[in-house]
N, CA, C and O atoms as a Maestro MAE file, in Angstrom:
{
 s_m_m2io_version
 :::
 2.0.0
}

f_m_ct {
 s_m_title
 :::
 protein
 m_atom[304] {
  # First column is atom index #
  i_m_mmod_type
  r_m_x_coord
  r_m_y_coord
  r_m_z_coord
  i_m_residue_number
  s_m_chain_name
  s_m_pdb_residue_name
  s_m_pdb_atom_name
  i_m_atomic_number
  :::
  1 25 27.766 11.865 -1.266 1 A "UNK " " N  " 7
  2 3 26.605 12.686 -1.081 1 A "UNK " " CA " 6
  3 2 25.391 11.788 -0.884 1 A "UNK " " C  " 6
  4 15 24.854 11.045 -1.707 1 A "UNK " " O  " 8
  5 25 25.104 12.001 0.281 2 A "UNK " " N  " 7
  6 3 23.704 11.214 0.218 2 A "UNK " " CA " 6
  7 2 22.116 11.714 -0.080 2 A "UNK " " C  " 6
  8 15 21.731 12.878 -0.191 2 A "UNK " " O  " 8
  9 25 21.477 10.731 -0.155 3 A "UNK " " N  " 7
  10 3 19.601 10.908 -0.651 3 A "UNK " " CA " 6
  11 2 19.494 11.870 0.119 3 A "UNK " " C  " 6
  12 15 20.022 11.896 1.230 3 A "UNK " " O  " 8
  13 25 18.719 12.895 -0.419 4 A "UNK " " N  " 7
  14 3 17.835 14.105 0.506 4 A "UNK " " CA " 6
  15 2 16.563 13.512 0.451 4 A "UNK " " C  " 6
  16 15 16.066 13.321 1.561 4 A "UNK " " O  " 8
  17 25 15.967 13.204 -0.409 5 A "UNK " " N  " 7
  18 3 14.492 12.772 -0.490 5 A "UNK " " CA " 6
  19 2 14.632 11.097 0.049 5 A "UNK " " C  " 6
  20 15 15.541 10.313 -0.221 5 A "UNK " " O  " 8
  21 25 13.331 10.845 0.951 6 A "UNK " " N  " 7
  22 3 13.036 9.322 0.561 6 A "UNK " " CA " 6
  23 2 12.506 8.491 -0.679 6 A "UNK " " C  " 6
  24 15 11.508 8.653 -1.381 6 A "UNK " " O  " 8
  25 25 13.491 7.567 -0.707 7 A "UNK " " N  " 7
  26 3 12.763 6.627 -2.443 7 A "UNK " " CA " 6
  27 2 11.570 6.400 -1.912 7 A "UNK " " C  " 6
  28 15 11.014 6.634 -0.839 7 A "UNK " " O  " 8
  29 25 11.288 5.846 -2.995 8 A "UNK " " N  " 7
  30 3 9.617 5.290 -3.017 8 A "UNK " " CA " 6
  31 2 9.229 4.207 -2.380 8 A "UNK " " C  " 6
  32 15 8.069 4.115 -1.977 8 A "UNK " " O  " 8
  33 25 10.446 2.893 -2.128 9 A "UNK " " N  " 7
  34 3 10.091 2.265 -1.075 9 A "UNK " " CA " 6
  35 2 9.472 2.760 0.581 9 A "UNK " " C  " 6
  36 15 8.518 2.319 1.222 9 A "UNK " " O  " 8
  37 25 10.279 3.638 0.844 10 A "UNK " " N  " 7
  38 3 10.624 4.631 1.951 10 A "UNK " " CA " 6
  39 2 9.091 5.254 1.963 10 A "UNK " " C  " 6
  40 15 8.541 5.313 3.063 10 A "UNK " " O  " 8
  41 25 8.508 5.634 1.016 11 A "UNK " " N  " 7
  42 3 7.728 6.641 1.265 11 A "UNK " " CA " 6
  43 2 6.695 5.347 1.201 11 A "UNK " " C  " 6
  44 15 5.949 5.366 2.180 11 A "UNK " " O  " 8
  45 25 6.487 4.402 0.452 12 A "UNK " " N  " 7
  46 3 5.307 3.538 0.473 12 A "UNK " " CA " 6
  47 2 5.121 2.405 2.008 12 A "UNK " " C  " 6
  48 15 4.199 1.647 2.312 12 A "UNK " " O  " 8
  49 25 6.529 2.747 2.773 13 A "UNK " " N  " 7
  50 3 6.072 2.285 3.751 13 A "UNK " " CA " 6
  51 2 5.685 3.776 4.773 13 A "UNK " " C  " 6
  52 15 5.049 3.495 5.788 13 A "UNK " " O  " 8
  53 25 5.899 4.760 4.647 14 A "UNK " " N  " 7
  54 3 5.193 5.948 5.497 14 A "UNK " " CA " 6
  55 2 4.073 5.953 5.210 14 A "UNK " " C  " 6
  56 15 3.242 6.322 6.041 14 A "UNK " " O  " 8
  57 25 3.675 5.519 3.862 15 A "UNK " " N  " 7
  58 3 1.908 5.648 3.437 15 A "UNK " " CA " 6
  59 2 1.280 4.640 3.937 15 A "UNK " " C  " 6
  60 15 0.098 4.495 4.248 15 A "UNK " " O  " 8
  61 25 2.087 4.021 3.983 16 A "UNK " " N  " 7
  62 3 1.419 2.107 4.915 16 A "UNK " " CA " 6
  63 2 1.564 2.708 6.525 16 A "UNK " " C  " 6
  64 15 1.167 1.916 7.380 16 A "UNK " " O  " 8
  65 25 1.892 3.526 6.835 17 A "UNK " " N  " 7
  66 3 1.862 3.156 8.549 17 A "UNK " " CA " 6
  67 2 1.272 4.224 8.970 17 A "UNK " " C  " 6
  68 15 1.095 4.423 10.172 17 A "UNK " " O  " 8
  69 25 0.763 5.326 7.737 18 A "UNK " " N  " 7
  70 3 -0.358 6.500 7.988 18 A "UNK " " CA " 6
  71 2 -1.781 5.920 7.998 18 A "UNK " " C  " 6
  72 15 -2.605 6.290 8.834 18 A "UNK " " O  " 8
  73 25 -2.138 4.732 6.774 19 A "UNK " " N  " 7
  74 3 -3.098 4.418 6.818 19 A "UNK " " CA " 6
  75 2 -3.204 3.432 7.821 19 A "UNK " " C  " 6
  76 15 -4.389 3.230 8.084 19 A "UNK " " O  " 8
  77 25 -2.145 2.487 8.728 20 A "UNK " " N  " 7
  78 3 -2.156 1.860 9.412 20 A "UNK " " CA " 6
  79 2 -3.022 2.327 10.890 20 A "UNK " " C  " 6
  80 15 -3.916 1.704 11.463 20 A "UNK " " O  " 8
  81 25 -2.273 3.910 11.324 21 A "UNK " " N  " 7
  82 3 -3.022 4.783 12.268 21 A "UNK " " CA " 6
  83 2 -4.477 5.025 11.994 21 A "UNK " " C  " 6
  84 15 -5.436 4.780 12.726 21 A "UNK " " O  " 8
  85 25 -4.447 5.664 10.546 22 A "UNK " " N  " 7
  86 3 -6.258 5.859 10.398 22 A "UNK " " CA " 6
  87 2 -6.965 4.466 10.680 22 A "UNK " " C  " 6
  88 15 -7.876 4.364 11.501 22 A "UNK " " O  " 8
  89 25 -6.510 3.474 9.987 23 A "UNK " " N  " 7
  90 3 -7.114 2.296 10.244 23 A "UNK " " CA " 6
  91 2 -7.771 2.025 11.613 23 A "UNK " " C  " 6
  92 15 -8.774 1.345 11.830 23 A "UNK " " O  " 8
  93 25 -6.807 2.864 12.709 24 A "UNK " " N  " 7
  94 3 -7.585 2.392 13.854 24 A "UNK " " CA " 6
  95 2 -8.715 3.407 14.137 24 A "UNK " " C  " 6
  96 15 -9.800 2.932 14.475 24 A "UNK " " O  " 8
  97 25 -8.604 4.596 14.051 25 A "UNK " " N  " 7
  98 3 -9.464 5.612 13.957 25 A "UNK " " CA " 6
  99 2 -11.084 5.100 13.680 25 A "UNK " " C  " 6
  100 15 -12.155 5.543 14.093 25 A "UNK " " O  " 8
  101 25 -10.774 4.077 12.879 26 A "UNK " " N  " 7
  102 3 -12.279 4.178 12.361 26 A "UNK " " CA " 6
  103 2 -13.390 2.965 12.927 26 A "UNK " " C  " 6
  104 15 -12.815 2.247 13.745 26 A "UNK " " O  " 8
  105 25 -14.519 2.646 12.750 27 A "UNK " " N  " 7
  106 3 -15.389 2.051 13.191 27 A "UNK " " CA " 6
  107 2 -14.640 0.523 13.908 27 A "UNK " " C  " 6
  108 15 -13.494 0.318 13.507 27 A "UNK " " O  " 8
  109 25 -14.969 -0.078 14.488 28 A "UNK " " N  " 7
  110 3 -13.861 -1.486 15.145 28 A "UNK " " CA " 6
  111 2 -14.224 -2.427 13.850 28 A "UNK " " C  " 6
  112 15 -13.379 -3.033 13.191 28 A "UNK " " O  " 8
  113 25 -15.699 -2.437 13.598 29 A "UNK " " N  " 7
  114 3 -16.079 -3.449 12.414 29 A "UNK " " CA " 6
  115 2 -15.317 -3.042 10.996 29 A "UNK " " C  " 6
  116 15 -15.086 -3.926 10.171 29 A "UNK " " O  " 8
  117 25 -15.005 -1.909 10.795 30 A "UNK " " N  " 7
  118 3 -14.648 -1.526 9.363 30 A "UNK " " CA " 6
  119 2 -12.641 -1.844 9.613 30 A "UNK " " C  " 6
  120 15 -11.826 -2.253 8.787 30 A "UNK " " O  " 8
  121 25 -12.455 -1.465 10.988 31 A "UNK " " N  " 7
  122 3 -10.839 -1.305 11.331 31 A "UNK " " CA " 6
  123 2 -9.992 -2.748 10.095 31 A "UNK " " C  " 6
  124 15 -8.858 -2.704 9.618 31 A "UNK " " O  " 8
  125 25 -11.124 -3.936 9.890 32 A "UNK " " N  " 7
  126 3 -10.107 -4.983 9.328 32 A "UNK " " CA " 6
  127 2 -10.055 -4.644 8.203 32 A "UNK " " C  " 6
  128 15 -8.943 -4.896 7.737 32 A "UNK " " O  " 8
  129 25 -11.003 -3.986 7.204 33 A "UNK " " N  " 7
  130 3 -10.780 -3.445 5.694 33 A "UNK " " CA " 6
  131 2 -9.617 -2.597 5.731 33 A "UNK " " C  " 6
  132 15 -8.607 -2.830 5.067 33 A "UNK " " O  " 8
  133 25 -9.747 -1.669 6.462 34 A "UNK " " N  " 7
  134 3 -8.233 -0.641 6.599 34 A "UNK " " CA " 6
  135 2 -6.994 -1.468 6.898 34 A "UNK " " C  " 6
  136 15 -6.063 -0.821 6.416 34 A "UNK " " O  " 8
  137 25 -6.450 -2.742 7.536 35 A "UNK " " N  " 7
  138 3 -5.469 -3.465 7.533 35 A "UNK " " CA " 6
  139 2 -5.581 -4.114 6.233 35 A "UNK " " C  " 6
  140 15 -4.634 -4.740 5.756 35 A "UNK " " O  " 8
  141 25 -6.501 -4.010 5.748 36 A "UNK " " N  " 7
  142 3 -6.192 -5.148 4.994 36 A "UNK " " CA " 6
  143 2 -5.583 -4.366 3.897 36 A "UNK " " C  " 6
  144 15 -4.452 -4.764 3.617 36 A "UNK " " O  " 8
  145 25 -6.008 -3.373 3.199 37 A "UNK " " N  " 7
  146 3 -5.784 -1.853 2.761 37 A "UNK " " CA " 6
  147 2 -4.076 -2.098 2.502 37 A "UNK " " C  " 6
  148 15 -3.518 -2.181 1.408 37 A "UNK " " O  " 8
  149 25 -3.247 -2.211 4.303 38 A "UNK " " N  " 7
  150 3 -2.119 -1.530 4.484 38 A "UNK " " CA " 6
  151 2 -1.486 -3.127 3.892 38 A "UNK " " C  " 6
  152 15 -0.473 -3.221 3.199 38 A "UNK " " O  " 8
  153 25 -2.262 -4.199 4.307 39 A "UNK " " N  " 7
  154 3 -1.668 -5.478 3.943 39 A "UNK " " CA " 6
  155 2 -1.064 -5.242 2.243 39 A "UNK " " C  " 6
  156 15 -0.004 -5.437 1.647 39 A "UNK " " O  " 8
  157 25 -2.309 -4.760 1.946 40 A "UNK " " N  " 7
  158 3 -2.158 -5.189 0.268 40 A "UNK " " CA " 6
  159 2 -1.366 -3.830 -0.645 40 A "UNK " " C  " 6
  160 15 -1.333 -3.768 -1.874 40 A "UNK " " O  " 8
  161 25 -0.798 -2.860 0.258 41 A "UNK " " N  " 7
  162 3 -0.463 -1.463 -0.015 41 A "UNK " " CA " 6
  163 2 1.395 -2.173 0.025 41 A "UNK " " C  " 6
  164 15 2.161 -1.722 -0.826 41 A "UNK " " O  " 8
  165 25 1.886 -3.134 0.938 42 A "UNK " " N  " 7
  166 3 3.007 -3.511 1.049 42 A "UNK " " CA " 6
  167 2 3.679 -4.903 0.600 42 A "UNK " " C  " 6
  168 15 4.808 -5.316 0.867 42 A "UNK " " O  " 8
  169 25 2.438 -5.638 -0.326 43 A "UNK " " N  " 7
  170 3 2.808 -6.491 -0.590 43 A "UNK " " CA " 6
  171 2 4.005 -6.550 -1.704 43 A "UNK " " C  " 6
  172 15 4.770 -7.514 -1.683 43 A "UNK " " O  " 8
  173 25 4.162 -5.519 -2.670 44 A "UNK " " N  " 7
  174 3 4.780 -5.276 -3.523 44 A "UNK " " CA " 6
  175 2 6.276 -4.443 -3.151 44 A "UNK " " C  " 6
  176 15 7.102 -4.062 -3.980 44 A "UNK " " O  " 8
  177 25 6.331 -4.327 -2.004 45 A "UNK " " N  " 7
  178 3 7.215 -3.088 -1.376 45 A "UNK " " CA " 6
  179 2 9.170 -3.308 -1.506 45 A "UNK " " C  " 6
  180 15 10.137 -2.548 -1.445 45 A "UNK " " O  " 8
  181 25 8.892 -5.220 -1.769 46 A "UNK " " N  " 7
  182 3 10.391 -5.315 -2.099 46 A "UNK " " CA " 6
  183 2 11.162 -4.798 -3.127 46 A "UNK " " C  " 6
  184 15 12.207 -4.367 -2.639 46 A "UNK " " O  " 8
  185 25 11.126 -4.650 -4.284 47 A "UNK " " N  " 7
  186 3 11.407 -4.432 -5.722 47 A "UNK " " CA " 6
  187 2 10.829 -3.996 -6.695 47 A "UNK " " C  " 6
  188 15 11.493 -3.657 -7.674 47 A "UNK " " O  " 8
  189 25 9.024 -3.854 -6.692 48 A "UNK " " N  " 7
  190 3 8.661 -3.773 -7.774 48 A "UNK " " CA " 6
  191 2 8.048 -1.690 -8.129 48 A "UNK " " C  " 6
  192 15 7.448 -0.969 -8.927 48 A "UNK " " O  " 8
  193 25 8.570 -1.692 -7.222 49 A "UNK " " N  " 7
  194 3 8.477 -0.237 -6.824 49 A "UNK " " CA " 6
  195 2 9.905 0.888 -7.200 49 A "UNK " " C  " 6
  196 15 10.278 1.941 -6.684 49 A "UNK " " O  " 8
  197 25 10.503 -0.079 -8.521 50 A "UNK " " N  " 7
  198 3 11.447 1.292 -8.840 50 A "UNK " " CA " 6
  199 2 11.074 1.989 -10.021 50 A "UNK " " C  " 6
  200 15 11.563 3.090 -10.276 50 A "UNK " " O  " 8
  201 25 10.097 1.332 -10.892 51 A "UNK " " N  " 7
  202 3 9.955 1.794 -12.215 51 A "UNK " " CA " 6
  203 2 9.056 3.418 -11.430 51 A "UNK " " C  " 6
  204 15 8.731 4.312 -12.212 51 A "UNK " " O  " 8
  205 25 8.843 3.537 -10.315 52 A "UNK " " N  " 7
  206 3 7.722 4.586 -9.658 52 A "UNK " " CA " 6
  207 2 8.318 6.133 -9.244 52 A "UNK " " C  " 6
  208 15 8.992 6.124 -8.214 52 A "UNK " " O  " 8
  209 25 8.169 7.384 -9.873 53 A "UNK " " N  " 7
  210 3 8.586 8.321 -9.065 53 A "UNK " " CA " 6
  211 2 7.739 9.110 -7.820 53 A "UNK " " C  " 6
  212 15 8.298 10.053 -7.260 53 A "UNK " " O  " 8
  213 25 6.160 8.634 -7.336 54 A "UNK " " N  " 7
  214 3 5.537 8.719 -6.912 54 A "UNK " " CA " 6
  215 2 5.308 7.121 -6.112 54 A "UNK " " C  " 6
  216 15 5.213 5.974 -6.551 54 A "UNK " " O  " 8
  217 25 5.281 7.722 -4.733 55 A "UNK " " N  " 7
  218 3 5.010 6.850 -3.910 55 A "UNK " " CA " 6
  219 2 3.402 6.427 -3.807 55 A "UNK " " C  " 6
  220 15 3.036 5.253 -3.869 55 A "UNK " " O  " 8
  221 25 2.562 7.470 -3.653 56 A "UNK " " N  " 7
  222 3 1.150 6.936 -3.167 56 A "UNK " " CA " 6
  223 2 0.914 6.559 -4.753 56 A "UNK " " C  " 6
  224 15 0.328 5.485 -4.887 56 A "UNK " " O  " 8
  225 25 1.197 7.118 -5.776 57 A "UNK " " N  " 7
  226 3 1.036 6.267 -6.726 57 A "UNK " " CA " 6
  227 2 1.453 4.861 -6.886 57 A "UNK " " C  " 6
  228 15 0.940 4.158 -7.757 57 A "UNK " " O  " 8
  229 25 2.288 4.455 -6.147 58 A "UNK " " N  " 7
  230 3 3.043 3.310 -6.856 58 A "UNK " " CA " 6
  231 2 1.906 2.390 -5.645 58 A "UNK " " C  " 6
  232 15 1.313 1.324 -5.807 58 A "UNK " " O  " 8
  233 25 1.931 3.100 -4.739 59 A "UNK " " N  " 7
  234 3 0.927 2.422 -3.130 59 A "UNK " " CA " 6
  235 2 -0.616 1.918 -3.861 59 A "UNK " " C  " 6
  236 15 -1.008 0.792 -3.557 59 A "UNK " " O  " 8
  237 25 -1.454 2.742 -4.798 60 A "UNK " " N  " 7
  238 3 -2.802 2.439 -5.483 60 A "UNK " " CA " 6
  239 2 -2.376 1.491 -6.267 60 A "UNK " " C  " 6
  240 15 -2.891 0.374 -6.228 60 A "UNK " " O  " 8
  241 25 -1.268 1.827 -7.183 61 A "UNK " " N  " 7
  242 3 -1.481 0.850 -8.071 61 A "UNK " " CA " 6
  243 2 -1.291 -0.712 -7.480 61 A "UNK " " C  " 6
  244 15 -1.929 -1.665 -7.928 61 A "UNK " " O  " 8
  245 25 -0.251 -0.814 -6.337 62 A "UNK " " N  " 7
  246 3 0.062 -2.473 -5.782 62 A "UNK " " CA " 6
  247 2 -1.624 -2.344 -4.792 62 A "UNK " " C  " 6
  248 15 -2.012 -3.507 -4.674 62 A "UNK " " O  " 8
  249 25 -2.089 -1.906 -4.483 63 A "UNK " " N  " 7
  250 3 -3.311 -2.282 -3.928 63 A "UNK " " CA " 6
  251 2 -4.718 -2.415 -4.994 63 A "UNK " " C  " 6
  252 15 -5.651 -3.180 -4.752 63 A "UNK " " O  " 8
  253 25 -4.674 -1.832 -5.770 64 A "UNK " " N  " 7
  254 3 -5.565 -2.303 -7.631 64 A "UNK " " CA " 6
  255 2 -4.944 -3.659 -7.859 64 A "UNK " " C  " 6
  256 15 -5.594 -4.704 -7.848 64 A "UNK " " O  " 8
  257 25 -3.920 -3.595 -8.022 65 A "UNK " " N  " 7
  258 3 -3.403 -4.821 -8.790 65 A "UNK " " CA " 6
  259 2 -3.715 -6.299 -7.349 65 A "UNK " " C  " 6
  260 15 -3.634 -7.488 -7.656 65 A "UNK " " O  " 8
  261 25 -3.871 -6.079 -6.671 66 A "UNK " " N  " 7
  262 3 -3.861 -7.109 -5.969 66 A "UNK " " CA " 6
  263 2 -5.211 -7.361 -6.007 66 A "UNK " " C  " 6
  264 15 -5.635 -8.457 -6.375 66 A "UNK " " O  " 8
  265 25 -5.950 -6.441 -5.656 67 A "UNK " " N  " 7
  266 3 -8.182 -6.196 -5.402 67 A "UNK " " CA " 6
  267 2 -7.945 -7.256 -6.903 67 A "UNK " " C  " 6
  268 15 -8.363 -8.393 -6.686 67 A "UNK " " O  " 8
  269 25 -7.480 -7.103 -8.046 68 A "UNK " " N  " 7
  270 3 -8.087 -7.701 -9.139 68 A "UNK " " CA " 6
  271 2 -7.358 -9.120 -9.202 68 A "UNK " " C  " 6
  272 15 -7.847 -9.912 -10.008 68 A "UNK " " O  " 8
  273 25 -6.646 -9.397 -8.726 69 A "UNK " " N  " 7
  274 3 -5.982 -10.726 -8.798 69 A "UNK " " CA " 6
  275 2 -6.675 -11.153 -7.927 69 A "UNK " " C  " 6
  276 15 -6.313 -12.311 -7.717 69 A "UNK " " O  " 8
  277 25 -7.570 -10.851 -7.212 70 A "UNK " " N  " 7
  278 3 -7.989 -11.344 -5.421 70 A "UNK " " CA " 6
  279 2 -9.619 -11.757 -5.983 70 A "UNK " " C  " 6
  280 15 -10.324 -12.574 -5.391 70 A "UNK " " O  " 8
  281 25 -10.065 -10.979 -7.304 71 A "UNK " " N  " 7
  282 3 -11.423 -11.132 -7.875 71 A "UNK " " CA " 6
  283 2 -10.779 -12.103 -8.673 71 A "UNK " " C  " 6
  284 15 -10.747 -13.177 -8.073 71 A "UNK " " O  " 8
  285 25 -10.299 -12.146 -9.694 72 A "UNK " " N  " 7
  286 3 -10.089 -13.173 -10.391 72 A "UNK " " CA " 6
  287 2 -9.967 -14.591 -9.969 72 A "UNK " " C  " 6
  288 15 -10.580 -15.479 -10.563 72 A "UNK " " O  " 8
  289 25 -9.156 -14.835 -8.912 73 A "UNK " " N  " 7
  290 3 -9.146 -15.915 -8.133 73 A "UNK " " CA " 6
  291 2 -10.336 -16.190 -7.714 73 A "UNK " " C  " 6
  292 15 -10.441 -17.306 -7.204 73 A "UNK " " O  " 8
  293 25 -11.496 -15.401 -7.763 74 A "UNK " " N  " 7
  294 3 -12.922 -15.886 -6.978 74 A "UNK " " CA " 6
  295 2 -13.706 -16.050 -8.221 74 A "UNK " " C  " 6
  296 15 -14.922 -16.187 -8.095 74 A "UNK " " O  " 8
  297 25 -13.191 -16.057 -9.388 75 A "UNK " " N  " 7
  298 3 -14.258 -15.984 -10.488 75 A "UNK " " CA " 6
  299 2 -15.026 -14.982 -11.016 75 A "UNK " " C  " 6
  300 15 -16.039 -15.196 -11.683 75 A "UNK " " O  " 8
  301 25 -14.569 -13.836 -10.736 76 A "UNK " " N  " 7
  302 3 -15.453 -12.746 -11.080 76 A "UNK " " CA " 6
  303 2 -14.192 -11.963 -12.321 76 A "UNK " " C  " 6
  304 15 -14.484 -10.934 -12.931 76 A "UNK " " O  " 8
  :::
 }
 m_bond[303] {
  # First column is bond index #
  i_m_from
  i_m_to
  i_m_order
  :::
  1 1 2 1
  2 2 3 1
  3 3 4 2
  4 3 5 1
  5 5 6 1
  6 6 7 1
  7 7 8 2
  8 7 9 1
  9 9 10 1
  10 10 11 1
  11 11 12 2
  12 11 13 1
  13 13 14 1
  14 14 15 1
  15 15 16 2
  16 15 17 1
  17 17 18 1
  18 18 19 1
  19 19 20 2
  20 19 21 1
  21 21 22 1
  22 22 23 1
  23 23 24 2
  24 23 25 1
  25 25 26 1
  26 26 27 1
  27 27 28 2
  28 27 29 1
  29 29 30 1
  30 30 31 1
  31 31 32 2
  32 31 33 1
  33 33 34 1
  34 34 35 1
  35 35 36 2
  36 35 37 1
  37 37 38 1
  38 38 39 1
  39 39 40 2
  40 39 41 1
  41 41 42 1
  42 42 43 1
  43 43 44 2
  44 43 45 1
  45 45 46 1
  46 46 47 1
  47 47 48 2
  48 47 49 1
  49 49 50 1
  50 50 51 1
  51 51 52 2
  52 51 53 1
  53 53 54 1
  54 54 55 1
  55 55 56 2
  56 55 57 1
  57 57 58 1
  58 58 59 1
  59 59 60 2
  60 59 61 1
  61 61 62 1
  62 62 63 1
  63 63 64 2
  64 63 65 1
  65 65 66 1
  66 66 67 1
  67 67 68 2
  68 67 69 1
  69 69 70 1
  70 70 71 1
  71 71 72 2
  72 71 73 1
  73 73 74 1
  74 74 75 1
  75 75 76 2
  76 75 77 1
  77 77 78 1
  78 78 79 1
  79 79 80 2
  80 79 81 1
  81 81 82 1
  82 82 83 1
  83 83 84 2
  84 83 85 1
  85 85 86 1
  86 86 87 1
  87 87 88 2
  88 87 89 1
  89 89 90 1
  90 90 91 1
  91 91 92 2
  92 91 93 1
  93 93 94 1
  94 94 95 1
  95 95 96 2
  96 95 97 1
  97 97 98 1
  98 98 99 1
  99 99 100 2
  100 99 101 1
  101 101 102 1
  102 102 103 1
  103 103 104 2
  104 103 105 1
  105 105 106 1
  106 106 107 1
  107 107 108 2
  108 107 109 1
  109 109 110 1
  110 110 111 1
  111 111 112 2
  112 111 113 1
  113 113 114 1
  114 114 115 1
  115 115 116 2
  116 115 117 1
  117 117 118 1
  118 118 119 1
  119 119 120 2
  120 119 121 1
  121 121 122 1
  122 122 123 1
  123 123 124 2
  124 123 125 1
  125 125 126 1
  126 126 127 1
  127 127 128 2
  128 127 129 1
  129 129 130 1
  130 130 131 1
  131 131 132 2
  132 131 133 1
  133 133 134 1
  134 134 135 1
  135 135 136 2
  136 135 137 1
  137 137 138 1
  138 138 139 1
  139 139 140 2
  140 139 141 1
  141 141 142 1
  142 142 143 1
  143 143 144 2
  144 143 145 1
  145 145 146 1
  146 146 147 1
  147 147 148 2
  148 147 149 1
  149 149 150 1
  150 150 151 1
  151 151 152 2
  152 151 153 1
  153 153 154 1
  154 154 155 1
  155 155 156 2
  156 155 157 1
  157 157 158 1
  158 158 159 1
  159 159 160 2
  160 159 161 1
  161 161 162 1
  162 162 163 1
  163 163 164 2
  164 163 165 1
  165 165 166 1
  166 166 167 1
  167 167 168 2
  168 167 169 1
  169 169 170 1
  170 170 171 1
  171 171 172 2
  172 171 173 1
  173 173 174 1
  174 174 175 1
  175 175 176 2
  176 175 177 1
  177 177 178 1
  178 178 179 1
  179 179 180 2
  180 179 181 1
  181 181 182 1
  182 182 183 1
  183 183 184 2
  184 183 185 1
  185 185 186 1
  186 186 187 1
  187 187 188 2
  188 187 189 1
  189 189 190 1
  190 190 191 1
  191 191 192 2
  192 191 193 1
  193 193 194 1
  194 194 195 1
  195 195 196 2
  196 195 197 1
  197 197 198 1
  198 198 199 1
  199 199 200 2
  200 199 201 1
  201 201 202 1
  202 202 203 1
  203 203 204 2
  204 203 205 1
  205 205 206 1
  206 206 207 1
  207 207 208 2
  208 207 209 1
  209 209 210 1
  210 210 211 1
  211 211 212 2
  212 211 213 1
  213 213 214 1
  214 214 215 1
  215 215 216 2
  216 215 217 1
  217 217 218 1
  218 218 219 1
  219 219 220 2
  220 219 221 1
  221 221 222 1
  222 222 223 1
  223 223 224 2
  224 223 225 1
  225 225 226 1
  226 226 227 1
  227 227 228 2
  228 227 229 1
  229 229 230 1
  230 230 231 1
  231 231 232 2
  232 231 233 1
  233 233 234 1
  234 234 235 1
  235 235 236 2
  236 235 237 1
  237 237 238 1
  238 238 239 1
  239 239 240 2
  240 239 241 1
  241 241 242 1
  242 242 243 1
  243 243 244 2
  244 243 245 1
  245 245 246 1
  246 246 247 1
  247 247 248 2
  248 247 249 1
  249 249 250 1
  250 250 251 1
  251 251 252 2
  252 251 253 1
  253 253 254 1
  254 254 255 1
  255 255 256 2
  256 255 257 1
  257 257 258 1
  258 258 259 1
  259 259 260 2
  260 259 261 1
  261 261 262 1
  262 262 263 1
  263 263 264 2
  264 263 265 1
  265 265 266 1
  266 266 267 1
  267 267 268 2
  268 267 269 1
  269 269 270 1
  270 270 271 1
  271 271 272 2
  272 271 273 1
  273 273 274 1
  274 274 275 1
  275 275 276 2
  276 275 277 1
  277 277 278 1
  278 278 279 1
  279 279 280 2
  280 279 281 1
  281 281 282 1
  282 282 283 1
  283 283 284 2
  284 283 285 1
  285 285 286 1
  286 286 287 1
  287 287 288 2
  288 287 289 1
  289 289 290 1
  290 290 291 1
  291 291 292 2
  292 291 293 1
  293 293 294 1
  294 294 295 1
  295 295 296 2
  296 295 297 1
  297 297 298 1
  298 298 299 1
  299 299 300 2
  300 299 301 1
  301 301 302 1
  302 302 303 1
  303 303 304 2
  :::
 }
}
């Protein structure tokens, strides 16, 4: 019997390639914050995404967790 639903990997890369589209949608100057967005939305996408039953949840939290490792590294 196979998956009816997509796992959460599955769905955190559909949330990465929705915001990938909006990304272009928007101003050309702002378009690199929105990649960068999808960059940091998939960095986590190999493994660390099973403890998650929610995808766009599991998508904020690897993009929080990175914004603060990304400040810390700058000293703030």
């Amino acid at each position: 019997m196979g998956r009816s639903s997509e796992s959460v990997r599955q769905g955190v890369k559909s949330i990465a390639g929705r915001w990938s589209r909006s990304s272009q949608t928007l101003k050309k100057e702002d378009q690199k914050y929105g990649e960068k967005l999808v960059r940091l939305a998939i960095m986590h996408s190999c493994g660390s995404f099973i403890g998650w039953d929610d995808s766009l949840e599991a998508v904020i939290f690897s993009v929080l967790a990175e914004m603060i490792k990304q400040q810390e590294n700058q000293g703030y």
